[in-house]
C-alpha positions as CSV (number, residue, x, y, z in Angstrom):
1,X,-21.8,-56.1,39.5
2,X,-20.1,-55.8,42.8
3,X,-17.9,-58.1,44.6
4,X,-18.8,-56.7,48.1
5,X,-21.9,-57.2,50.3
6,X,-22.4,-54.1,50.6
7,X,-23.2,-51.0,48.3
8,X,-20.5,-48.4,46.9
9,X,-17.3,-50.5,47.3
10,X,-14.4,-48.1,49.0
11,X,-17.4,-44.9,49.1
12,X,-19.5,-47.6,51.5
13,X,-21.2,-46.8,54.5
14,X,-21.1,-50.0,56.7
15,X,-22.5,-51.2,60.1
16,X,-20.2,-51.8,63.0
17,X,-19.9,-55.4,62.8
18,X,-18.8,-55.1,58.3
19,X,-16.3,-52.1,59.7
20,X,-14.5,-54.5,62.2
21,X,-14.5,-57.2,59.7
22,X,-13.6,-54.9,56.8
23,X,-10.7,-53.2,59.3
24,X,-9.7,-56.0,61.8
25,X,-11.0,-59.4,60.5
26,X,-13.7,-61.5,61.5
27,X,-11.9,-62.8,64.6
28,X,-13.2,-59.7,66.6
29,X,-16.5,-57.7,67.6
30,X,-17.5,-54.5,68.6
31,X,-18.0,-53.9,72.3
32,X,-21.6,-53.9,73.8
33,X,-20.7,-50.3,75.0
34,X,-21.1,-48.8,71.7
35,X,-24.5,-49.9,70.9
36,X,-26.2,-51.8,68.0
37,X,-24.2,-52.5,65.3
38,X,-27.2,-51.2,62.9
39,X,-27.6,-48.3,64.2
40,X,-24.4,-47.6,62.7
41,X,-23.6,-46.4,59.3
42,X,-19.8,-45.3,58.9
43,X,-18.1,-44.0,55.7
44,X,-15.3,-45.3,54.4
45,X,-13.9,-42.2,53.0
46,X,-14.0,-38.7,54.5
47,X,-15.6,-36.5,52.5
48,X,-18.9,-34.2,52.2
49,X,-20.4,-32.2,49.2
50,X,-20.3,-28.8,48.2
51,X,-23.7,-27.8,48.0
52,X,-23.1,-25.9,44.6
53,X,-20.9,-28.0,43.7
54,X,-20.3,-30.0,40.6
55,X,-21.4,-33.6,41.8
56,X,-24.5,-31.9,43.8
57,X,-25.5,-30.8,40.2
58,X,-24.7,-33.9,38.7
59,X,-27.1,-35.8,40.7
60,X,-30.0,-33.5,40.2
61,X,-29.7,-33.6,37.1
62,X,-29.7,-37.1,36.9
63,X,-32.6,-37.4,39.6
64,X,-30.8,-39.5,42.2
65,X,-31.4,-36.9,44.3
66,X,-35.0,-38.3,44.4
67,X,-33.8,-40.8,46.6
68,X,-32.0,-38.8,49.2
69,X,-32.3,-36.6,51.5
70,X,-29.6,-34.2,52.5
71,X,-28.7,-32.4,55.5
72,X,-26.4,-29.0,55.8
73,X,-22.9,-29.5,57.6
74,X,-23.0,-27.1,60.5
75,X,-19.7,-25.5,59.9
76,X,-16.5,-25.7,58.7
77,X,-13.4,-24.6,61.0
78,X,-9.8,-23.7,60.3
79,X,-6.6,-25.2,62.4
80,X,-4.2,-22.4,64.0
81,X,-2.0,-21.8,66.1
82,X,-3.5,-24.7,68.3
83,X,-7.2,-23.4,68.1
84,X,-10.1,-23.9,65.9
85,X,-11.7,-21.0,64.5
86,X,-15.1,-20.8,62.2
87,X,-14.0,-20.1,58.7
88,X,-14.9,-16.2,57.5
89,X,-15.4,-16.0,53.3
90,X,-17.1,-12.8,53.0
91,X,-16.1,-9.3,53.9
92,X,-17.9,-8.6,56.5
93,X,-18.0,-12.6,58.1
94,X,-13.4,-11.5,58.0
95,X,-14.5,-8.0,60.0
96,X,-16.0,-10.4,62.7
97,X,-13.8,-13.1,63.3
98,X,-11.5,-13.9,65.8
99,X,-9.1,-15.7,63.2
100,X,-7.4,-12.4,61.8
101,X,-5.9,-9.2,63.3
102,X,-7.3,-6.0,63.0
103,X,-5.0,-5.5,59.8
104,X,-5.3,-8.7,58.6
105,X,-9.1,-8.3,59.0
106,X,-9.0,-5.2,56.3
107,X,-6.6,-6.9,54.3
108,X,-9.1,-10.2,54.0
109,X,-12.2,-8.2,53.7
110,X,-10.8,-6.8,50.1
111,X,-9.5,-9.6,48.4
112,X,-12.8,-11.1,49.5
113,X,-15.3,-8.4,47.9
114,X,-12.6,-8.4,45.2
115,X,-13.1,-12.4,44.4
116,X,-16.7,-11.7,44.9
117,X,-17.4,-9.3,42.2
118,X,-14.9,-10.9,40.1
119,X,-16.3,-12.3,37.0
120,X,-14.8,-14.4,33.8
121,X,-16.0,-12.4,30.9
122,X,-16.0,-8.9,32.4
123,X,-12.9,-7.3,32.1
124,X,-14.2,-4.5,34.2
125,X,-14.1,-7.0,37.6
126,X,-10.5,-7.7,37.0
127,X,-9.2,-4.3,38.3
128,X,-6.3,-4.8,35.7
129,X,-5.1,-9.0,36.7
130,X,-5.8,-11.0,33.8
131,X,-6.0,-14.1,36.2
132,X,-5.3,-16.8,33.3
133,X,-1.7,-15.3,33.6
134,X,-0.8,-13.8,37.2
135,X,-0.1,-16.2,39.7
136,X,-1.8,-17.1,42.7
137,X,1.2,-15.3,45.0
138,X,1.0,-12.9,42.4
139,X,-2.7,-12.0,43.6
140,X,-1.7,-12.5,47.1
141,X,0.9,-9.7,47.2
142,X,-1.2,-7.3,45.3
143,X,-3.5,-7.5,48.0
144,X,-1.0,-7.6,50.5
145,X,-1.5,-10.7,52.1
146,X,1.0,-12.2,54.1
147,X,2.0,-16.0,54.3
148,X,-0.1,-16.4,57.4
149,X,-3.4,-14.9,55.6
150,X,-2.3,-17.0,52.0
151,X,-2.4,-20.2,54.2
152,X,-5.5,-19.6,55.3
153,X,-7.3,-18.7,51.9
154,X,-5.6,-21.5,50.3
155,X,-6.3,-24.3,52.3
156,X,-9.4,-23.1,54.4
157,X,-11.8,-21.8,51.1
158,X,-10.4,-22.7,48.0
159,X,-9.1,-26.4,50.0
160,X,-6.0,-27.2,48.1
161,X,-4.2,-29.6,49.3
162,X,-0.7,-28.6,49.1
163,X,0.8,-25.1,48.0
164,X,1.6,-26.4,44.6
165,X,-1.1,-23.2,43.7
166,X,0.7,-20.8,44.3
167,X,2.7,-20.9,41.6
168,X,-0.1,-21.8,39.0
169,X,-2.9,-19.5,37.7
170,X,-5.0,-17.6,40.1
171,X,-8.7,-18.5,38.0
172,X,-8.2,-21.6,39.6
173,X,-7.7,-20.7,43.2
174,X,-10.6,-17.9,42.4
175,X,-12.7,-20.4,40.8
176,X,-12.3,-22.7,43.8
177,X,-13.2,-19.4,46.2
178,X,-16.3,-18.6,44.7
179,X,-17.5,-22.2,44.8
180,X,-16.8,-22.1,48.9
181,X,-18.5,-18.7,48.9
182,X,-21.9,-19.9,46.4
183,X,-22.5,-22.9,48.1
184,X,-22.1,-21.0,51.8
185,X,-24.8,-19.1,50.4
186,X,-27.4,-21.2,49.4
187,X,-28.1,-22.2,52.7
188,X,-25.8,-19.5,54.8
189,X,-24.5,-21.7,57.6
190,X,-22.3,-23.8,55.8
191,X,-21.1,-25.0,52.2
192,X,-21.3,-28.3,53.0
193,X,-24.4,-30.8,52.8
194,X,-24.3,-34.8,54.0
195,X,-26.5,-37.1,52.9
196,X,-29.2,-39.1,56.1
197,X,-27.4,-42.0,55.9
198,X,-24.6,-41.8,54.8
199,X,-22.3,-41.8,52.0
200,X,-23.3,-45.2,51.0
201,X,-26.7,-43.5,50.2
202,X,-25.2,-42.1,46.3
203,X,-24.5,-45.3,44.8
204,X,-27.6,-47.0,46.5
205,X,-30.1,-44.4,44.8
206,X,-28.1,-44.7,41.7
207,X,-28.9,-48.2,42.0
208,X,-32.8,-47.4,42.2
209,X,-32.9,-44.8,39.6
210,X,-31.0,-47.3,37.2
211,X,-33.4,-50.2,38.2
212,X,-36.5,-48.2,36.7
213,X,-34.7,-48.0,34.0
214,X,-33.6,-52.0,33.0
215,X,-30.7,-51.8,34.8
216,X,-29.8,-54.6,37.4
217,X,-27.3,-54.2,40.5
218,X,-25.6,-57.3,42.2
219,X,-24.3,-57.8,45.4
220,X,-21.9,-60.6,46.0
221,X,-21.3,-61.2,42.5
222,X,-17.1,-61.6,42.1
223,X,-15.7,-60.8,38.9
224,X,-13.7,-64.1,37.5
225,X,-12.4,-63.2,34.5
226,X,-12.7,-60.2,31.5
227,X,-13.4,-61.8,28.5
228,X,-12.4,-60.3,25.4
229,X,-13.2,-60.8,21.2
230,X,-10.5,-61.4,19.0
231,X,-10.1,-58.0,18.0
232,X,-9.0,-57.4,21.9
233,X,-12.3,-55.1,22.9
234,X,-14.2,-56.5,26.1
235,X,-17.0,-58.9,25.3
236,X,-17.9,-60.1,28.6
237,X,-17.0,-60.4,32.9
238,X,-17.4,-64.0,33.6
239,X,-18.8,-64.8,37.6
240,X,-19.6,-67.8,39.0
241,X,-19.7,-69.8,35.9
242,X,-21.8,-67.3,34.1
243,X,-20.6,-65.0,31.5
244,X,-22.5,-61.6,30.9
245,X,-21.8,-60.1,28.0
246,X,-21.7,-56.6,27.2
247,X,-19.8,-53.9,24.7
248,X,-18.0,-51.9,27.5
249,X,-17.4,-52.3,30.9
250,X,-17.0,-49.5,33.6
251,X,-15.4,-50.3,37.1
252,X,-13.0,-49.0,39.6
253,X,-8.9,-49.4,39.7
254,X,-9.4,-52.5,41.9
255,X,-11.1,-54.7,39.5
256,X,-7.9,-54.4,37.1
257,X,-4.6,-54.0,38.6
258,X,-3.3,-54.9,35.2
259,X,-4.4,-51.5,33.8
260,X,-3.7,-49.4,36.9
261,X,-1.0,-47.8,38.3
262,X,-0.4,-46.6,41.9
263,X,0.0,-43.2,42.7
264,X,2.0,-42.1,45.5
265,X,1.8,-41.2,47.9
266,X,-1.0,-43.5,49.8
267,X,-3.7,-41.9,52.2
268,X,-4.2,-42.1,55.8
269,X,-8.0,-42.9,57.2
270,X,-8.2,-42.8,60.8
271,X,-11.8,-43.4,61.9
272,X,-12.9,-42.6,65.7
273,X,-16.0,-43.0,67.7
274,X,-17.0,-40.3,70.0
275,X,-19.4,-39.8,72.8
276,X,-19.3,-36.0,72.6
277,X,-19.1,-33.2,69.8
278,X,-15.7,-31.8,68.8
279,X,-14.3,-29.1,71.1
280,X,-14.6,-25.8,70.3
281,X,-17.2,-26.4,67.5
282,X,-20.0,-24.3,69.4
283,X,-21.1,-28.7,70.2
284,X,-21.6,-28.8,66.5
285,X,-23.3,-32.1,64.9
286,X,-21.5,-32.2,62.4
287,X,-18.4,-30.1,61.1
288,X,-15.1,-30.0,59.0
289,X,-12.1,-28.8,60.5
290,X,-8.7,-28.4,58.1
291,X,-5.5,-28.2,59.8
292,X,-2.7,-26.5,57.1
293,X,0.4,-28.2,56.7
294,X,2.4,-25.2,57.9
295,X,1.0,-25.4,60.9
296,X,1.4,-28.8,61.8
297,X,4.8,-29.3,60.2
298,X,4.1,-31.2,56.6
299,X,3.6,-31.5,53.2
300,X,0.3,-32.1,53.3
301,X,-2.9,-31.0,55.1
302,X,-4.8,-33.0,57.6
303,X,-8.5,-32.7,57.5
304,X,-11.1,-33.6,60.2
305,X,-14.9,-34.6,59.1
306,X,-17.4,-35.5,62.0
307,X,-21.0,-36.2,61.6
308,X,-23.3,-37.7,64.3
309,X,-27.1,-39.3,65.2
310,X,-28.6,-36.4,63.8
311,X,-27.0,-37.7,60.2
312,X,-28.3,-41.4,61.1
313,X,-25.1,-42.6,61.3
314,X,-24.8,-43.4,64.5
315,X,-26.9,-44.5,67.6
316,X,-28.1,-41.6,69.6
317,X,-25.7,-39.2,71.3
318,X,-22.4,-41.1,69.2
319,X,-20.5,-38.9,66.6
320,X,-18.3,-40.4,63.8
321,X,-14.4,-38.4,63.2
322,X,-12.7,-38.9,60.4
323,X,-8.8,-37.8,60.2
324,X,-7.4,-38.2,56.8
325,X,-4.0,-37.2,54.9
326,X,-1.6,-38.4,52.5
327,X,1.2,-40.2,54.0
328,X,4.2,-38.8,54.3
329,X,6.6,-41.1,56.3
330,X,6.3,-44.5,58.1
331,X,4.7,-43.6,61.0
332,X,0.9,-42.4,59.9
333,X,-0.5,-42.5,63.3
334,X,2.0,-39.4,64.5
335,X,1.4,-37.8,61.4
336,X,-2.4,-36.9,62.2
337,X,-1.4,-36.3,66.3
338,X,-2.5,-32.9,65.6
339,X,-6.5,-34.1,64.8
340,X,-6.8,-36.9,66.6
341,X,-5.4,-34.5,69.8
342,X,-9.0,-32.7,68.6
343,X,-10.9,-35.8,69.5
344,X,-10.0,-36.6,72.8
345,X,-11.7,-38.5,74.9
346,X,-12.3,-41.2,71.9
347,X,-14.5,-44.2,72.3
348,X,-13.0,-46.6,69.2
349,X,-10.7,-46.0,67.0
350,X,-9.5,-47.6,63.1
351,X,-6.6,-47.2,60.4
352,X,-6.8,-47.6,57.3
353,X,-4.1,-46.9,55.3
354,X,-5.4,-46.5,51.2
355,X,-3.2,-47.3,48.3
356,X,-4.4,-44.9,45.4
357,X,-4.6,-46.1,41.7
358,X,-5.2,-44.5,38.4
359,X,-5.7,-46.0,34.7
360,X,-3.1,-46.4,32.6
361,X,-5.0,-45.6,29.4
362,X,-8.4,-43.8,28.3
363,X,-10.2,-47.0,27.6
364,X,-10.8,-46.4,23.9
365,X,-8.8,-49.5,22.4
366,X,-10.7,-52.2,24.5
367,X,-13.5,-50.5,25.5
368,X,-12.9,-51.0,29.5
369,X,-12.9,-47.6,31.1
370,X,-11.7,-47.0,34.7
371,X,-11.9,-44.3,36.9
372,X,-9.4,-43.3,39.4
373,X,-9.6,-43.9,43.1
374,X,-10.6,-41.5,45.9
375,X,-8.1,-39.2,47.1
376,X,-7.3,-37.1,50.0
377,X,-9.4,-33.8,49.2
378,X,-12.1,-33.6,52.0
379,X,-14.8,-32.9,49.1
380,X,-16.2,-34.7,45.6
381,X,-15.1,-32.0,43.0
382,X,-12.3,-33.9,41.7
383,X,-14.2,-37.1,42.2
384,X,-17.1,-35.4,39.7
385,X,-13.9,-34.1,37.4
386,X,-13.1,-38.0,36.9
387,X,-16.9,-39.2,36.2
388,X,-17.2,-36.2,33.8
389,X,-13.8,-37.6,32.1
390,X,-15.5,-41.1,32.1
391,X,-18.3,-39.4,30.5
392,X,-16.2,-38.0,27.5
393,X,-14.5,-41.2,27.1
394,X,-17.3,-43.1,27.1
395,X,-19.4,-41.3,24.7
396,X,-17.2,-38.9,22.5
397,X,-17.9,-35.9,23.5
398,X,-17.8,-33.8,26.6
399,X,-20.8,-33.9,29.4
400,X,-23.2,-30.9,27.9
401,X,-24.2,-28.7,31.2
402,X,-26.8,-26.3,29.1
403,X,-28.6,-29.8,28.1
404,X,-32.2,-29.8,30.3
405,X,-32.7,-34.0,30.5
406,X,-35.6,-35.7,30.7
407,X,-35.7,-37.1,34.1
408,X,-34.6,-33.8,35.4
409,X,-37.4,-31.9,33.4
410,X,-39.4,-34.4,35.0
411,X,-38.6,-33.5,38.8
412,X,-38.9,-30.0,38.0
413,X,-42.5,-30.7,36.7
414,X,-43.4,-32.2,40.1
């Protein structure tokens, strides 16, 4: 059941003319200059997928993937200094790249063959650092990386956010570095893929894999009321006169601001309409670009998404930017300068400044469970982290990777 017109909610990918009436109200339309409104399909949230990565696997094995099709990323890019430079995440990529110095080159090349070869349960890969327990600056000074170098591992391949890391375990920093480097591999341009489309392609082939199954999906169908049993579990939503009942009811933070809470701080979309690829991309289609906070000034990174016509998202020769961070002070515009600078000359531009929720409780008592909404991080992995804690909650027990299901046993058959 979903309140919207469209499919996916705040994950949408919408025309023109449902992205100035989602952003600016119906009162105004899109200029004849930037072509048909259906040619048009822009996310609402910047993010792409890591092609090993944990929702990628998620939807194979649940055989949505049968209804998309996906497209690599071109590259991703690093912010510094006031240039762009391709991100290197293998040994001999750091050897070859403009980004480092000659000893910052060696330096990289190391701790990358290092976090290559490192492995979990083989003690011999851990060249003495039990990784549960030494810190990520820990790892950093053994190797001898400086705060420029850290910066750059950090925030361009493992993509944290903030440098809260540094202090916390280095498996998860590693963890997050291998991921970059095992999804670059699988296709050895870049670790990102985007579905044709759009975004608002996921929940739509959801919506066709649940239909062969019984399920039904409604469009313009608001959500009245929750009606509950005495015993205070969920019996029912009630729209538009009509009660459908039901023993447990999954929806998003927006749907009950009773059992939400905000999180702070808010994030920044700023959504731009180009004529022309990104600067300094090598005229890339599509590309990330992740400006560190260091190097801008904040608290918080600022990240960059484009895609383009070749994604289907926009008419021939237009390219969609997305600059997104978490707010940090009253002015969000000034806070991105640094990306949106990246842009220039820009056709049309939105805000959209998004309040972030997360549940209050588990959903075990009355039987509604709610995830949390999308944040800041330029990828899905956390946003697979909450469905697989939906999952648990939901049924008990904790989403079983090893388990071969049907309708994936079924795609591999074909």
């Amino acid at each position: 059941m979903d309140r919207n017109s469209y499919y996916g909610a705040e994950s949408a990918s919408l025309n023109l003319a449902q992205l100035y009436e989602k952003i600016r109200g119906s009162g105004e339309k899109a200029p004849d200059a930037l072509g048909s409104s259906r040619d048009y399909n822009i996310d609402l949230i910047p993010k792409f997928l890591m092609a090993n990565g944990k929702l990628v696997n998620l939807l194979r094995r649940t055989g949505v993937t049968r209804y998309l099709e996906f497209l690599l990323v071109d590259g991703g890019y690093v912010y510094r200094e006031g240039k762009i430079y391709k991100v290197p995440v293998t040994g001999p990529e750091a050897l070859r790249s403009s980004l480092l110095g000659l000893l910052e080159k060696n330096k990289c090349r190391k701790f990358f063959m290092y976090v290559q070869e490192y492995e979990e349960n083989d003690p011999k890969t851990w060249d003495g650092c039990d990784l549960n327990k030494m810190t990520m600056q820990g790892l950093f000074d053994k190797f001898s990386l400086n705060e420029s170098l850290a910066e750059f591992v950090g925030h361009a391949v493992a993509l944290h956010l903030d440098d809260e890391y540094l202090t916390q375990p280095a498996i998860d920093t590693v963890r997050k570095m291998k991921l970059y480097e095992e999804s670059l591999s699988m296709y050895g341009k870049s670790p990102y893929v985007y579905p044709l489309y759009g975004l608002g392609e996921l929940p739509q082939g959801f919506a066709r894999l649940s239909a062969i199954y019984g399920g039904t999906y409604m469009l313009n169908k608001p959500a009245e009321e929750i009606v509950y049993n005495e015993d205070g579990t969920v019996a029912g939503v009630k729209s538009e006169g009509e009660v459908a009942r039901c023993k447990m009811v999954i929806a998003d933070p927006s749907y009950f601001p009773d059992k939400v809470r905000k999180v702070r701080p808010s994030h920044s979309l700023h959504l731009a309409i180009l004529s022309h690829p990104i600067k300094n991309t090598d005229d890339a289609k599509s590309c990330q670009i992740i400006i560190p906070r260091k190097q801008v000034k904040r608290n918080n990174d600022v990240y960059v998404c484009c895609t383009s016509f070749t994604h289907k998202v926009a008419p021939t020769g237009k390219y969609i930017a997305l600059v997104s961070t978490k707010v940090e002070t009253s002015n969000p515009i000034a806070e991105i300068k640094a990306g949106l600078d990246l842009l220039e000359p820009i056709d049309e531009r939105f805000v959209n400044i998004v309040d972030t929720y997360e549940p209050i409780s588990d959903g075990k008592t009355d039987n509604v469970f709610l995830s949390s909404s999308y944040d800041a991080t330029s990828h899905f992995e956390t946003t697979a982290d909450d469905i697989l804690s939906l999952y648990e909650r939901i049924t008990g027990s904790p989403f079983d990777w090893s388990k071969q299901p049907e309708v994936a046993a079924e795609d591999e058959a074909q």
